[in-house]
C-alpha positions as CSV (number, residue, x, y, z in Angstrom):
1,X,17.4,-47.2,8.0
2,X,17.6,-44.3,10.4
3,X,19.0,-42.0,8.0
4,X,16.1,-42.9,5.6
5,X,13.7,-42.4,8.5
6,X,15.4,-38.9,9.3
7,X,15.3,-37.3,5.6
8,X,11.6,-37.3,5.3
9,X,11.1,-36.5,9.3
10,X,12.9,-33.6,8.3
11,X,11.9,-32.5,5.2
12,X,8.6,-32.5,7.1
13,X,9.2,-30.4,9.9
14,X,11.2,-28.0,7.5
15,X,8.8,-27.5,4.9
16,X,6.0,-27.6,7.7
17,X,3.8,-30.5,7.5
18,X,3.3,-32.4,10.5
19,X,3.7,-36.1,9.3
20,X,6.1,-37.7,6.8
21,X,3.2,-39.0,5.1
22,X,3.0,-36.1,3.0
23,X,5.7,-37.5,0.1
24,X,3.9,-40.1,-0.2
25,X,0.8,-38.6,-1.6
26,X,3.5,-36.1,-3.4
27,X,4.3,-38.8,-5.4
28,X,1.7,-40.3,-6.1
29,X,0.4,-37.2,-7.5
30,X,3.6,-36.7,-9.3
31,X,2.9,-40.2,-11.0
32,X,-0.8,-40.1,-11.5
33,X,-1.7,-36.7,-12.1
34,X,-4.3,-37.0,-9.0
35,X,-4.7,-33.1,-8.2
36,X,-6.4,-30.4,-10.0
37,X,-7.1,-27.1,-9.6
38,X,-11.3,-27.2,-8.6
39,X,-11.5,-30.4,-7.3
40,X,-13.8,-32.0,-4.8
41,X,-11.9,-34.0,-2.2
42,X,-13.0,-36.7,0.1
43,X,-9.8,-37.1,2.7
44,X,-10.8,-40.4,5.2
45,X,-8.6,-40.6,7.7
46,X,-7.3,-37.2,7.7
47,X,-5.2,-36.9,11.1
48,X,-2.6,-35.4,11.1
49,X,-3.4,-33.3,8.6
50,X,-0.4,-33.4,6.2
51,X,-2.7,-34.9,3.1
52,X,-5.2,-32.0,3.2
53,X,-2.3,-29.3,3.7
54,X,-1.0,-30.6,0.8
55,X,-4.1,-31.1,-1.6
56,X,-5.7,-28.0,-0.5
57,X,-2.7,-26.0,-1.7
58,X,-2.7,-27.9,-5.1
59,X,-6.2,-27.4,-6.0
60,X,-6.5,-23.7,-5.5
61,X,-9.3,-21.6,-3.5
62,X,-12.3,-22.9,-6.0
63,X,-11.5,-26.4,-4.9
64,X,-12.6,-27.9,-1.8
65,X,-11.6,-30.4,0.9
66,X,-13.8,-32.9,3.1
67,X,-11.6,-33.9,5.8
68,X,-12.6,-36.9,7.9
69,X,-10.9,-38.4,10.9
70,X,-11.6,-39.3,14.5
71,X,-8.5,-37.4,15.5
72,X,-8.3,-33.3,15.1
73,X,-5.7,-32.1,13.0
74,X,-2.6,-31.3,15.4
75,X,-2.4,-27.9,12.4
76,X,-4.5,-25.6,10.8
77,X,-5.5,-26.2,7.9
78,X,-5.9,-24.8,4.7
79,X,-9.4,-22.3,4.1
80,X,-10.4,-24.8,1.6
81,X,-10.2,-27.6,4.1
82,X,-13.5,-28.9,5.9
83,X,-12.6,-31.2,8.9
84,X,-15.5,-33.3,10.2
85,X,-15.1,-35.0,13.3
86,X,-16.3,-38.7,12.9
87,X,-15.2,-42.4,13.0
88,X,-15.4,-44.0,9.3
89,X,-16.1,-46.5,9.9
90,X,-19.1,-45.8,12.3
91,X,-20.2,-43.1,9.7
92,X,-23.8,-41.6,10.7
93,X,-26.7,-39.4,9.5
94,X,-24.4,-36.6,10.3
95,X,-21.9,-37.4,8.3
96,X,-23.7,-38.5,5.7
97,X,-25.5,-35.2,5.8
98,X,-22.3,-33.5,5.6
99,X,-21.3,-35.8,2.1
100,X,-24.8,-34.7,0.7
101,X,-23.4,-31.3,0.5
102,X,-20.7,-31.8,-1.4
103,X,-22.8,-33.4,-4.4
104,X,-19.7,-36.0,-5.1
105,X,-16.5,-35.9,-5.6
106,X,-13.7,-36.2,-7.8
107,X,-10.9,-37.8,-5.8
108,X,-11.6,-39.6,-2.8
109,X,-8.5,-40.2,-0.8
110,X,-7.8,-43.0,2.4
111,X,-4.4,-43.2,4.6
112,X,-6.7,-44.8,7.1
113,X,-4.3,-47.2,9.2
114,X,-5.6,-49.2,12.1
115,X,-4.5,-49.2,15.6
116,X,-2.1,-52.7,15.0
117,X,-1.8,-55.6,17.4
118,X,1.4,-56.7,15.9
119,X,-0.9,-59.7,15.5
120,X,0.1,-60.1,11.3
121,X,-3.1,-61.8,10.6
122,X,-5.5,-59.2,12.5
123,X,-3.9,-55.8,11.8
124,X,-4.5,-57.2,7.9
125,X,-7.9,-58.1,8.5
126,X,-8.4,-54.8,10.2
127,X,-6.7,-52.7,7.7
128,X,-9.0,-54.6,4.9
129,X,-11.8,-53.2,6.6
130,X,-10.9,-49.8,6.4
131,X,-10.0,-49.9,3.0
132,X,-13.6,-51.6,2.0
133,X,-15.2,-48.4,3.9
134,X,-12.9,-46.2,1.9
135,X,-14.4,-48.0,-1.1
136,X,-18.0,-47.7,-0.2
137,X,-17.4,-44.1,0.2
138,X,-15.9,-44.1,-3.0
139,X,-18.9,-45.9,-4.6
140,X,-21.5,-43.7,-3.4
141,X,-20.1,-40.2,-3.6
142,X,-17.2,-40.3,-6.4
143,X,-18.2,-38.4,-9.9
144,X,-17.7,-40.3,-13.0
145,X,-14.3,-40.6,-13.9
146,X,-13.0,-39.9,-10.5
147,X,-10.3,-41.1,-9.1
148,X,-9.4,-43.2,-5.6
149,X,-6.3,-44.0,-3.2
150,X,-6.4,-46.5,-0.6
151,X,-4.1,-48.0,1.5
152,X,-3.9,-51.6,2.5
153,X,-1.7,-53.9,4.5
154,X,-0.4,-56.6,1.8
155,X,-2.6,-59.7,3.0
156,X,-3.9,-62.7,1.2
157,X,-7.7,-61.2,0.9
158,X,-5.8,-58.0,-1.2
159,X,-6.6,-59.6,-4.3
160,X,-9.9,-59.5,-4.3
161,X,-10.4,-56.1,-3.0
162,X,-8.5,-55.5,-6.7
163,X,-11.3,-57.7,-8.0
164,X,-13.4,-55.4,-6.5
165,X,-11.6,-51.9,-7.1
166,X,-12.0,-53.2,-10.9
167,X,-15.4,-53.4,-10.6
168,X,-15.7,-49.9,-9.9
169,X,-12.4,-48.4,-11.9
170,X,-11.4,-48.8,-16.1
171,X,-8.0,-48.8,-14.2
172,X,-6.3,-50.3,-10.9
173,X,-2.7,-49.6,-10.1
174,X,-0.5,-50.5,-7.4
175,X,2.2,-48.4,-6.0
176,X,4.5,-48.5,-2.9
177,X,5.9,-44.7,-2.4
178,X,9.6,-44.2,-1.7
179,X,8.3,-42.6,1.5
180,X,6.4,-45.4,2.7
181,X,9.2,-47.5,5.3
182,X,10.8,-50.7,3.8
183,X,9.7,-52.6,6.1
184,X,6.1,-51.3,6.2
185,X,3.4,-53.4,5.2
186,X,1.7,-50.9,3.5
187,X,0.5,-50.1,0.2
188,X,-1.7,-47.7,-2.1
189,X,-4.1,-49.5,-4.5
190,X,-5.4,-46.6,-7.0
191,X,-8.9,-47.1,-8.7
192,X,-8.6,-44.6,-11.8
193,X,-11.1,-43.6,-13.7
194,X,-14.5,-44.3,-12.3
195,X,-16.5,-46.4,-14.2
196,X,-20.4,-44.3,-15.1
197,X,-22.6,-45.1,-12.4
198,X,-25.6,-47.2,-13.4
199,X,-28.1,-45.6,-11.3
200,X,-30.4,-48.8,-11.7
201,X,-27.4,-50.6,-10.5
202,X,-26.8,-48.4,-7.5
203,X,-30.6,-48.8,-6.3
């Protein structure tokens, strides 16, 4: 397990990135085709940085980046990065007002991870809330046909937030990177393909 631990903790301090998270968005992208060059990204829960480093690079200077987190960034980040101080789950008019100038989004992307207790139970029940918030987000500000990655602690109320990832997405697919820990709870529901927003609906 240490050795496992140690390749990626590497790999991420070689190739500059400061978190191991980074492979896990690599392949996810890898799989799902996620980044373009242009896109619109929403990043919640953006600390330390590595996802934005790594999307900003893949969708070139006429893309852009909303990063959100509570936390600065412990690197600089890409020109095409935006980093917005704010707690997501709080939100805000500011932040809002910061969304409203992006006019949407085509991928919105959550590694949001709560503080855990160790308590099974409550760090599941926490981690579902952040992963609702990611989807509200999602719901309000994604473009047609947008995409979403969320991250969720494997709970018994995960099923229906699929139920309601479905709702939103022609497509929902599960997927547990090789970079994520084996004994980590975690795991990345993707909504692809955003259904076209009813706007009577969204009234």
């Amino acid at each position: 397990m240490k050795q496992y631990k140690d390749h990626y903790f590497k790999k991420a301090k070689q190739e500059q990135y400061p978190a191991r998270s980074v492979y896990k968005l690599q392949e996810m992208d890898k799989r799902f085709q996620l980044l373009q060059k242009g896109q619109y990204i929403l990043d919640l829960g953006a600390y330390p940085g590595s996802w934005s480093m790594f999307a900003g690079k893949r969708i070139g200077g006429k893309g852009r980046i909303l990063a959100v987190d509570r936390a600065e960034p412990e690197e600089v980040l890409p020109d095409n990065v935006e980093f917005h101080l704010a707690d997501v789950l709080e939100g805000g008019e500011e932040l809002e007002r910061v969304l409203e100038g992006y006019s949407g989004f085509h991928l919105v992307l959550s590694d949001m991870a709560p503080l855990t207790t160790g308590i099974k139970i409550r760090d599941q029940a926490l981690s579902l809330e952040l992963a609702e918030q990611a989807l509200e987000y999602a719901r309000n500000h994604l473009h047609t046909g947008g995409n979403a990655v969320v991250k969720v602690f494997e709970g018994p109320d995960v099923p229906d937030f699929r139920k309601e990832l479905k709702a939103v997405f022609k497509r929902v697919r599960s997927f547990k990177p090789k970079g994520s820990r084996s004994e980590s709870k975690e795991n990345f529901l993707l909504g692809l393909d955003r259904r076209e927003i009813d706007l009577d609906k969204e009234e």
